[in-house]
N, C-alpha and C positions, 0 to 999 in steps of 0.2 A: 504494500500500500504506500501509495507517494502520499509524504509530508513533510511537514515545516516546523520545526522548532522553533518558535520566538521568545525572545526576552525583554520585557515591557521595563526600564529602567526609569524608577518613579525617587526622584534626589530632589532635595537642599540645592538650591543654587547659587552662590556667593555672588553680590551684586557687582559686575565691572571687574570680576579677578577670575582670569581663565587659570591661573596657574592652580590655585586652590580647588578649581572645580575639574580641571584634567586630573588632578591628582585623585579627587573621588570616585571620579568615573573609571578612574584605572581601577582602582579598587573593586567597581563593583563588574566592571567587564570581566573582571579575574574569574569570577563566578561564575559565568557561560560556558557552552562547551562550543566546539567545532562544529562547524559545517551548518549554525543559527542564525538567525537574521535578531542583529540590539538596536533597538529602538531607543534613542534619547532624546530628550523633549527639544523644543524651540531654543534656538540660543541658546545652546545646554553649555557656552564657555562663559557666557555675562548675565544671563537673564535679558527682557526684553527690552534692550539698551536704546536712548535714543538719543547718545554721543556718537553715533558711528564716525566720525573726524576723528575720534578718538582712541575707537574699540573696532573700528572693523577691520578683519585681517585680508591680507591679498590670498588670491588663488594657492600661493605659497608659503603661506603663515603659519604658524604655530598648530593650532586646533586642527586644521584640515591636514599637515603631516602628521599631529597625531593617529589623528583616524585610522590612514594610510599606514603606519606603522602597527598597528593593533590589530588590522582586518586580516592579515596572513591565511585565517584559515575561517573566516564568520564574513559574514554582512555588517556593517556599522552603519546607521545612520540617524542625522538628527542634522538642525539647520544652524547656522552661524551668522553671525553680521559678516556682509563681503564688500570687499571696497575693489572695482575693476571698471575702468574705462573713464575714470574720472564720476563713476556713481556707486551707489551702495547699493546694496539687494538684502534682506534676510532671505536666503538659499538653504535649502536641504540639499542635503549630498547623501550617495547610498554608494559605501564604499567597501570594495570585495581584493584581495589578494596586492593591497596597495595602490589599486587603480581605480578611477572615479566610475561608478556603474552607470550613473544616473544622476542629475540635478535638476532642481527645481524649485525655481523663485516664487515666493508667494506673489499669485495674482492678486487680490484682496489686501489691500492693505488696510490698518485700525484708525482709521480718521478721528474715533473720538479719544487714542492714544497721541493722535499726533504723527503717524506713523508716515503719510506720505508725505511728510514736510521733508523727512531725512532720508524714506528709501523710496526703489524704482519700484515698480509693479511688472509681475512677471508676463508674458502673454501669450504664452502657451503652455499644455500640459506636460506629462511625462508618465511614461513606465518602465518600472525597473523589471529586468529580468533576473532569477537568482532560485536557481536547482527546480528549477522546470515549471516556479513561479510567476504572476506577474503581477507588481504592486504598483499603484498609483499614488504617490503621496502627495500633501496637502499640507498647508501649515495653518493652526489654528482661529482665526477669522472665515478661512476659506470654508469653514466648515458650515458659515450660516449659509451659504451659494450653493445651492445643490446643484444648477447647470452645471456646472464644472464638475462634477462626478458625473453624471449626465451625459458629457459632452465628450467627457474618456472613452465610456462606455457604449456610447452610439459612434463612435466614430473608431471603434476598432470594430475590426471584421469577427463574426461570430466565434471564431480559435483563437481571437486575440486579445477578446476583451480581458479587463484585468482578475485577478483571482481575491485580489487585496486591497480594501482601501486605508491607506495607513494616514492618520493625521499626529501631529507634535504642534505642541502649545505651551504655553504659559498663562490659560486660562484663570480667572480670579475666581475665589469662591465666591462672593457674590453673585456671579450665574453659573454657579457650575451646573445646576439643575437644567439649562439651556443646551451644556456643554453632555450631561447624561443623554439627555431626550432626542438632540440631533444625530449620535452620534448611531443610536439603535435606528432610527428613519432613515441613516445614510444605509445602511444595513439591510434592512428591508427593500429599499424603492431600489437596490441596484445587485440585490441579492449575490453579495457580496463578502469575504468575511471583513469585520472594519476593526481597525486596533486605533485606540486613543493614549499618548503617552502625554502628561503632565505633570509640569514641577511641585513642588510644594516650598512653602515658604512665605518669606515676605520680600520684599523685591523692595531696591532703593526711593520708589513712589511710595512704599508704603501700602502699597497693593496686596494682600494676600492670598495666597493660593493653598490648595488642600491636597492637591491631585486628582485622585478621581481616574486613573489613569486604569481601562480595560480592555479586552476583546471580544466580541460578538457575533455570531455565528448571521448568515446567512438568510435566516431568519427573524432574526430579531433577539436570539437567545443570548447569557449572557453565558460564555466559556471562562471567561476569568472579570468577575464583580469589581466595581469601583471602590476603591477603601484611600486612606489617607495614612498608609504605611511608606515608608523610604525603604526601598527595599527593589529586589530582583525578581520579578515575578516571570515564571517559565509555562508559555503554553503550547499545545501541540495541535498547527492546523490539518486534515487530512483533506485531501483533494476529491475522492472518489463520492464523499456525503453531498459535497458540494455542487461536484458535477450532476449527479444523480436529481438533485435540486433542482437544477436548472432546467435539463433533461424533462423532467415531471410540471415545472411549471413556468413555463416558457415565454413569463412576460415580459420581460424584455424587448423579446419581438415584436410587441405588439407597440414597443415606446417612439415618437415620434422626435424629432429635433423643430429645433426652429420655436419663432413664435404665431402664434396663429390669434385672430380677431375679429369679431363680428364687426358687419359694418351697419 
């Protein structure tokens, strides 16, 4: 039976200090094993920073040769402030064997963070490939947009649509309840498995976060519950339930693109 091991990594994020926060995350990636796909949240080296003049690294920086050195024998990914071409992005990267698999700029940026004052908006999607998976990831805003799962999903050919919707955030508890309810509807309308990673803490606004950080099957179920533990949490997705799913209820097919209006 083909499957995926994931590792949902729910941390503390020390505001504006990657060194403090690579060092945890080495710690808890020690934890995983081989041949897994880690999940680390939004800006898992600063929290969701918005000095990027400051804090954002180049394509060659610190955090992302982290990565690159860690992934030898797993999937790593989680997003970073990036500063290239004279603009900044918050960019997820999904990195396998020291080499970039996949990247993807958050399209959605937090206007009421202030977010497009400092970064670019991405304008296209992506899927990663990784042991005969395929995931689409998202970064947390993007999650209130469900075109853009949508728009992944109708616009690959039926063998290629994705198997995974993965999103990373720094979600506050004040809507984590937003951040539960979206995350099982992404799940449902794209019958999908969807994994949510988030930080917990309190962030240099004074912002707090709880986590909440899970995985959800396909239907709507939950494989691994939201809790507000710091911790490594390990799930096992299989492929054949899922297909079988699709297989038996095949609406998708029936889902349309575009917008449409009465006149």
């Amino acid at each position: 039976m083909q499957t995926l091991t994931v590792y949902l990594v729910q941390t503390h994020i020390e505001w504006e200090n990657p060194k403090a926060n690579l060092a945890r995350l080495e710690l808890a990636i020690s934890q995983t094993l081989p041949n897994s796909l880690v999940v680390l949240p939004e800006m898992f080296s600063t929290g969701f920073t918005m000095n990027p003049a400051l804090h954002a690294e180049t394509m060659q920086g610190e955090s992302l040769q982290w990565m690159r050195a860690l992934s030898h024998d797993r999937m790593i990914c989680g997003s970073l402030s990036i500063q290239e071409d004279g603009k900044y992005f918050n960019r997820f990267f999904a990195v396998y064997k020291g080499e970039i698999y996949g990247q993807y700029d958050k399209k959605y940026l937090f206007s009421f963070g202030d977010e497009p004052s400092h970064y670019t908006a991405g304008d296209r999607n992506c899927i990663v490939e990784y042991n005969g998976w395929r995931i689409a990831p998202f970064i947390c805003f993007d999650l209130r947009f469900p075109e853009s799962m949508r728009d992944t999903m109708l616009n690959s050919s039926q063998d290629k649509a994705p198997h995974i919707l993965l999103f990373v955030a720094n979600w506050p508890i004040s809507r984590i309840g937003a951040w539960d309810a979206l995350l099982i509807a992404r799940a449902i309308e794209n019958q999908a498995y969807t994994l949510g990673v988030n930080r917990l803490g309190i962030d240099g606004n004074g912002i707090e976060h709880n986590g909440h950080s899970q995985a959800i099957d396909f239907s709507g179920l939950y494989l691994h519950e939201p809790n507000q533990t710091e911790g490594v949490s390990k799930i096992v997705l299989e492929m054949e339930p899922l297909s079988q799913f699709r297989s038996k209820f095949p609406f998708l097919k029936d889902a349309r693109g575009g917008s449409h209006f009465c006149e």
